[in-house]
N, C-alpha and C positions, 0 to 999 in steps of 0.2 A: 739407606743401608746402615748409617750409623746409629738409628735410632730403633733399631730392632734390636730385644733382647733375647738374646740365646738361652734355652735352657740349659745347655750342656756346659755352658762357660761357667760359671759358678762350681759345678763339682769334678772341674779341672783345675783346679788352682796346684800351685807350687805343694809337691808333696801331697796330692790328694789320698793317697792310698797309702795302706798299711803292706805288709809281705805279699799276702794272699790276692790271686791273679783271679777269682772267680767277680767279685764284685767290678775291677775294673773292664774287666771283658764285657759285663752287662752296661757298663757307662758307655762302654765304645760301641754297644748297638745302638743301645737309646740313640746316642748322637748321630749316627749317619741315619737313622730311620728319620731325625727331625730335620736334618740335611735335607734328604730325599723328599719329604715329602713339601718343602720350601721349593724345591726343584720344581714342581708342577708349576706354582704359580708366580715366582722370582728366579730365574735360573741365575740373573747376576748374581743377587743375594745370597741365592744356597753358594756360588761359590768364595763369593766373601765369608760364608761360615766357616767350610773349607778349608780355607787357609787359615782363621782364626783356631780351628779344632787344632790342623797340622800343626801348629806355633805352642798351643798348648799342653797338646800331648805328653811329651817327654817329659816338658817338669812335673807335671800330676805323674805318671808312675814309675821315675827313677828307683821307686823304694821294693817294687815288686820284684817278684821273685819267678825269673825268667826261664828257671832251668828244667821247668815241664816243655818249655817252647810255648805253651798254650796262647800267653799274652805278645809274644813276637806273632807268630800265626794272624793274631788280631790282629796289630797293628797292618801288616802285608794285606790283608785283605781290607783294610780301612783304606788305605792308600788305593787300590785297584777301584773300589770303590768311587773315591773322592777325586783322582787324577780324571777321570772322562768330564763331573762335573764343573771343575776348574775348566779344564782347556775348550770345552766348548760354549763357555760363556760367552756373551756376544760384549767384548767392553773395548773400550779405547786403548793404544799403547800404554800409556803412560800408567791406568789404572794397573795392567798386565803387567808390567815390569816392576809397578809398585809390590803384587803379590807375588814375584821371582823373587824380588829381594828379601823381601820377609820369609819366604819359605828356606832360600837360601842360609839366610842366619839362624834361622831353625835346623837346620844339617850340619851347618858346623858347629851350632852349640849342644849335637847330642853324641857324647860319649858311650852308649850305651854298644854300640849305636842301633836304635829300632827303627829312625828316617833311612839308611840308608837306603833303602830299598825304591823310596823315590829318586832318587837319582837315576834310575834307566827309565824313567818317564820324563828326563827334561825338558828334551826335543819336543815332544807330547804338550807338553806345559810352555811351554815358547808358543804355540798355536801357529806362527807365522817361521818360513826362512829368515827373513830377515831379523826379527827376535833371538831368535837359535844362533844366529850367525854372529851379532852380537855378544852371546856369551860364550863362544867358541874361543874368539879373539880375545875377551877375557881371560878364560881358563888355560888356553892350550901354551902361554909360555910359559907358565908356572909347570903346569905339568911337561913341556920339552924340556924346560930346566933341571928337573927333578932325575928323568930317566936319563938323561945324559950324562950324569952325574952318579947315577947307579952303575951305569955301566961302564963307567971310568973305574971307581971305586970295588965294586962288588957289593957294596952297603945297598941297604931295602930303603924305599922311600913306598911313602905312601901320602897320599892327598884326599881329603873328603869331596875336593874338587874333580877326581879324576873320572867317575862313572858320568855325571852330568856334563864333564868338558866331549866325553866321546858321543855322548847321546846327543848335545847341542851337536856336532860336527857332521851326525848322520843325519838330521832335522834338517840342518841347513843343506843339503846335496855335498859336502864340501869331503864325496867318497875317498881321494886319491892321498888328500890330505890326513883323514882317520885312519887311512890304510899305513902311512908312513908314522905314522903317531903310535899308531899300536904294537908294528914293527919295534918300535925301542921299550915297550918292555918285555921284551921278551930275553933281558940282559941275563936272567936266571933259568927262567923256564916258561914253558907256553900257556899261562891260564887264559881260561878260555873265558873265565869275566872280562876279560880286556879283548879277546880274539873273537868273541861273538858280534861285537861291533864290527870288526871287519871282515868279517862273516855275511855279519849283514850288507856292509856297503857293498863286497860282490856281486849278492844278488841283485839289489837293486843297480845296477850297472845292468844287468842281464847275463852277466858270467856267470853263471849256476854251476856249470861244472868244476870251476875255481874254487865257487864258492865253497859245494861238498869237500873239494879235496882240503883246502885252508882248513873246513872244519876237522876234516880226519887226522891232519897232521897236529890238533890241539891234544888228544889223545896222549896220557900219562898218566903217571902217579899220581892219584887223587884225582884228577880229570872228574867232572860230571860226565859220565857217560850216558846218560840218559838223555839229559839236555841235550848233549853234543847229537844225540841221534835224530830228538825230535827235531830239532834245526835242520838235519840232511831232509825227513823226510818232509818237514814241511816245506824245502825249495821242491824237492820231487813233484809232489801234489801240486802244488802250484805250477808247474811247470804242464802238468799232463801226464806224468807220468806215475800212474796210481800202482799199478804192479810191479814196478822196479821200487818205489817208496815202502810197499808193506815187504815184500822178500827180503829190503835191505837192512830196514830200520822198525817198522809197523811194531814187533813185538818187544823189541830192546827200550823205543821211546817210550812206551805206556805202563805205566805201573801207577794204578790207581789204590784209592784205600782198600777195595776189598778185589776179591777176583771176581765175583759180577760185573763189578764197575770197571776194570777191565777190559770184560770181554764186552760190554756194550758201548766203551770209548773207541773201541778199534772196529766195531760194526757200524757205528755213526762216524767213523773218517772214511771207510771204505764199504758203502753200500751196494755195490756192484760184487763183494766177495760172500759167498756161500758161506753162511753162519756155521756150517760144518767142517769148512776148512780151516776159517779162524780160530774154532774151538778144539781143532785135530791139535791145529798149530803150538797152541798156548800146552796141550796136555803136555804132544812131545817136550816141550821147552823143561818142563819139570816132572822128570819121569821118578816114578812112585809117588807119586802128588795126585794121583787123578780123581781121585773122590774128592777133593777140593774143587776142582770145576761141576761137580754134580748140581748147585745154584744154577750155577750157568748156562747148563744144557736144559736144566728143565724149564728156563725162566725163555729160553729161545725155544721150547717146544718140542726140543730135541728128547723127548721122554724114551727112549729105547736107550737111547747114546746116555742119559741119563745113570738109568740105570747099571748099565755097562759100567761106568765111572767109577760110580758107588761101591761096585762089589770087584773092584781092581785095587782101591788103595780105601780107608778110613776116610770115612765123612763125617762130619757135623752129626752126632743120633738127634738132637734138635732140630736140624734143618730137613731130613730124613720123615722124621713123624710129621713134624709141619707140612709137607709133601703130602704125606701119607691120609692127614685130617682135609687139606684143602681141595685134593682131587678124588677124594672118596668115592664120591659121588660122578663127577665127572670123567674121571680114565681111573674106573677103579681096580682093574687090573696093573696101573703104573701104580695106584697107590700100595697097593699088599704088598709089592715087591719093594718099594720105597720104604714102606713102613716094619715091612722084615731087616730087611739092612738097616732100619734105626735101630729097633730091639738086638740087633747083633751084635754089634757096636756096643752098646749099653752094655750086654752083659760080656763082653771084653773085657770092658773096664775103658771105651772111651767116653770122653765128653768133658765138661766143664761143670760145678755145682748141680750134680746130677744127685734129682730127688725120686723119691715114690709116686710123685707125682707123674714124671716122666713117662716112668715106667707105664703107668697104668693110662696116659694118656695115648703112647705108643699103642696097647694094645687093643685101646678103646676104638682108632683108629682103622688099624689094620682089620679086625671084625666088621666095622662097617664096611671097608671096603671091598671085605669078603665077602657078604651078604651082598651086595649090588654087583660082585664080578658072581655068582651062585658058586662059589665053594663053598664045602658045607663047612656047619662049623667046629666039626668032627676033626676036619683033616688040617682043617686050619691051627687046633688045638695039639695035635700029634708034632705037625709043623714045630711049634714054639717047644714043646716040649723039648725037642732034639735038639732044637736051638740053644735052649739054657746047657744039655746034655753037654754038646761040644765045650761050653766053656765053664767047666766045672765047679776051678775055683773063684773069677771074675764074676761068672754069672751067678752066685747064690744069692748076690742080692737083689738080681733082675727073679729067680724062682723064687725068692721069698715073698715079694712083693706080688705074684701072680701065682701062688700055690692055691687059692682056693677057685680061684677062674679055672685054673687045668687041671684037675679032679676028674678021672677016669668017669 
């Protein structure tokens, strides 16, 4: 192990980076890709790298400029990454305690802080009870110290030890104890960073029911409610109980980057529920929204429900025409009606960096689709005309860009 050379270790040095978060993000792929692909054929070594990356990290880009989020995001997904290949390394204690400790000094030497995030993997990273239990007994007088002492006081304490002392506690079984621990900070108020561990240790007891209510009672000001939800429903599911998890929690927990990814997160948890229910579910959830799910229904087939969506609330005219070009040919009746609601839209006056282009690509579209659904192209024409009609002033620059196409 010690005589392999990392490429990544070199252009991590002290201060490696300037302001700009784009260059370091691209070092932080490079290096788990050459991690990963060490993995295949050394899995000790990829996680000696590992922990060598974790150790490095922070001094190479204390200088970046964090407040896009973009290089935090990084780092969190470096960590998810890098935590499975560490912990299921196959090495001796003494090797494993060696990379606790280094990683360890690595957390408390980052002020930023971008490690913390590894701390609710400690447990994880202990591989063993016995390890985890070890650093529990470490951690947890310093932290009963601490909160005892808050709550005497009213003063805030904080410890970079405290996420890692609760995650070794739940690693090692040692529930009743994490449950009495978390108990005392609660001297101010209930965050649920600290109460999802005993959250957790419920469940694994097998109190489920405890468990959900412990979580409902974290609920407050500034609460993650989201988090707090996907935890109910993922004891639910777990449990067996798939239709009481989505009526409770299913729509509250999942908020993905877009509303496709959405509605396909909560069709892939709950496979057994009618794609038409989930997608009723989510419109009701945001009423006057509903042309924002139009992605949604028509990527699940739901091309009638689709279109319905579309012409209830404002869609994407982009996502519309794209519709309108890709099913032309194949449901070219959903496509005209797709591709009328783009050009609608358009000349509204919605959409984003809306060119000539658009426009004429919209109409290229929906003609095709007319000719394969046999509308002539007469009425198709009459059609768009009234269309630009209705929107007088927004649309003259949808009729300018198509005055010579619709020519009596």
């Amino acid at each position: 192990m010690t005589t392999y050379k990392w490429q990544f270790a070199p252009r991590f040095r002290r201060n490696a980076f300037g302001w700009k978060s784009d260059t370091p993000i691209q070092r932080i792929k490079e290096a788990l890709a050459e991690i990963k692909a060490v993995t295949k054929k050394d899995p000790v070594l990829a996680a000696e790298g590992a922990v060598l990356f974790l150790e490095k990290l922070v001094p190479a880009i204390e200088q970046v400029d964090s407040s896009s989020g973009g290089i935090g995001s990084a780092v969190n997904r470096a960590i998810e990454t890098l935590v499975p290949i560490i912990s299921k390394a196959d090495v001796g204690r003494a090797v494993r305690e060696k990379w606790l400790d280094r990683l360890f000094e690595a957390l408390q030497d980052d002020d930023m802080p971008y490690l913390e995030y590894l701390g609710d993997f400690w447990g994880e990273l202990c591989a063993t009870p016995d390890i985890a239990a070890k650093w529990a007994d470490y951690l947890s007088p310093t932290l009963t110290t601490m909160w005892d002492h808050c709550a005497r006081t009213g003063e805030y304490g904080y410890s970079k030890g405290t996420i890692p002392c609760l995650s070794a506690l739940y690693a090692a079984g040692r529930h009743d104890e994490l449950l009495s621990l978390v108990a005392k900070s609660g001297y101010r108020h209930k965050s649920w960073h600290y109460r999802v561990w005993g959250a957790k240790a419920l469940a694994a007891q097998g109190k489920r029911a405890e468990a959900i209510r412990y979580a409902e009672e974290s609920k407050g000001l500034n609460a993650p409610l989201a988090a707090i939800a996907q935890f109910c429903e993922g004891v639910l599911l777990a449990s067996g109980f798939a239709d009481e998890a989505y009526a409770r929690y299913a729509l509250e927990a999942t908020y993905a980057t877009t509303n496709v990814a959405t509605f396909k997160a909560i069709v892939k948890r709950y496979p057994g529920k009618p794609k038409e229910t989930i997608l009723g579910d989510l419109v009701a959830r945001q009423p006057g929204q509903e042309g924002k799910r139009f992605a949604a229904a028509k990527d699940a087939g739901l091309f009638d429900l689709a279109i319905e969506l579309a012409n209830r609330s404002p869609a994407d005219p982009k996502t519309l025409i794209r519709a309108a070009r890709d099913f032309a040919d194949e449901r070219p009746t959903f496509a005209v009606a797709a591709g009328m609601a783009g050009l609608h839209y358009l000349a509204a006056g919605y959409g984003y960096d809306i060119t000539s282009v658009d426009v004429q690509d919209g109409y290229a579209a929906v003609m095709k689709a007319a000719m394969a659904a046999n509308i002539p192209e007469a009425t198709m024409k009459t059609s768009l005309r009234s269309l630009i009609e209705m929107n007088k002033v927004s649309g003259d620059f949808v009729g300018r860009v198509l005055a010579h196409k619709l020519k009596e």
